[in-house]
N, C-alpha and C positions, 0 to 999 in steps of 0.2 A: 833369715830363713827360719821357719819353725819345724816341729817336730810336731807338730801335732795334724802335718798334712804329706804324706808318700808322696815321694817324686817319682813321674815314671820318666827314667831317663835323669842323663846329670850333665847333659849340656844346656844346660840354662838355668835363669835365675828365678824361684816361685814370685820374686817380683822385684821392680827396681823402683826407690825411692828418690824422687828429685824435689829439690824449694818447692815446687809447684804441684808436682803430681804422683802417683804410685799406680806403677805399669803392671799390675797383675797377668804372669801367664794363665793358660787357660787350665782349668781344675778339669778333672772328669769326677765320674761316679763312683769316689774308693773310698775306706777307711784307712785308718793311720795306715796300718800293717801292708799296705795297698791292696787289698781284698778288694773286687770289685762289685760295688752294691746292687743286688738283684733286686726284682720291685719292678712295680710300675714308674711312667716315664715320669711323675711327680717324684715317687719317693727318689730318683736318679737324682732328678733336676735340683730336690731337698741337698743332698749331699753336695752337688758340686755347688752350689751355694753355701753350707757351711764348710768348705775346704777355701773358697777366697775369703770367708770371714774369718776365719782363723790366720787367713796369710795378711790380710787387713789390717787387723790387729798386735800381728805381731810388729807390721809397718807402723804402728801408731795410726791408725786412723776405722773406719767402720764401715759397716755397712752402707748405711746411712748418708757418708761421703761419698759415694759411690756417683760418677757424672756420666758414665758411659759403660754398657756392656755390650759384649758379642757373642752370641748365641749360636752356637752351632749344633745341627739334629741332621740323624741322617735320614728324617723319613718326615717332612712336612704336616702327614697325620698326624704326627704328634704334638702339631705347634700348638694346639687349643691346650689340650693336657699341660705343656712345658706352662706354657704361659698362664694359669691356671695357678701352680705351686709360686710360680718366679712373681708373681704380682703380692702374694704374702708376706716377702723378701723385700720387693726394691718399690716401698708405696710411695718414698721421693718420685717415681719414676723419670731413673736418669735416662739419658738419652739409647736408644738401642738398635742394632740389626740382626738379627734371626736369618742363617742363609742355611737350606740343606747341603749338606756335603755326603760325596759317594761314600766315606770312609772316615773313622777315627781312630783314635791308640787304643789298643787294646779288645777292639771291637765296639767300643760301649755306642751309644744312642746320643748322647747329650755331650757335649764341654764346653763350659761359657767362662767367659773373661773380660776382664773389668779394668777400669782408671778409676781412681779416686784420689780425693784432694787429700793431703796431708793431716 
């Protein structure tokens, strides 16, 4: 677990590391202190991309390892924008699903979550 990424909430693990894989839970839009990052849906989408890097790396592995994420937005208009910031991030482009949901923790717009290989 690092410190370099707020947990909201402490039933669960920011990720689980197996031989094979690392199960990243889903990050949203916050700083360490868990402030919630204001901005446009890029600059959101920036942060919860580097809050799985930071949980990544503390797992031994990166970005760049990264085989698969899931993308959650509560507002479809925003998927050109998400996906706009997220393609400067993941240019492997691992594999992905992008679903609107009615609601997320805390209110935010964006929380994406990731597998990567060790």
């Amino acid at each position: 677990m690092t410190d370099s990424v707020a947990a909201v909430g402490n039933l669960y693990s920011q990720a689980i590391k197996t031989p094979t894989a690392i199960y990243c839970s889903g990050q949203i839009p916050c700083d360490v202190q868990g402030n919630l990052v204001e901005g446009t849906i890029q600059e959101k989408t920036a942060a919860c991309i580097k809050n799985l890097q930071a949980v990544l790396e503390e797992a031994g592995s990166s970005i760049d390892k990264v085989v698969k994420v899931n993308v959650f937005i509560t507002n479809m208009a925003n998927f050109g924008s998400m996906n706009e910031e997220y393609g400067k991030w993941f240019v492997g482009k691992p594999a992905r699903s992008c679903v609107a949901v009615y609601q997320l923790p805390k209110g935010v717009d964006v929380e994406i979550e990731c597998i990567a290989l060790p």
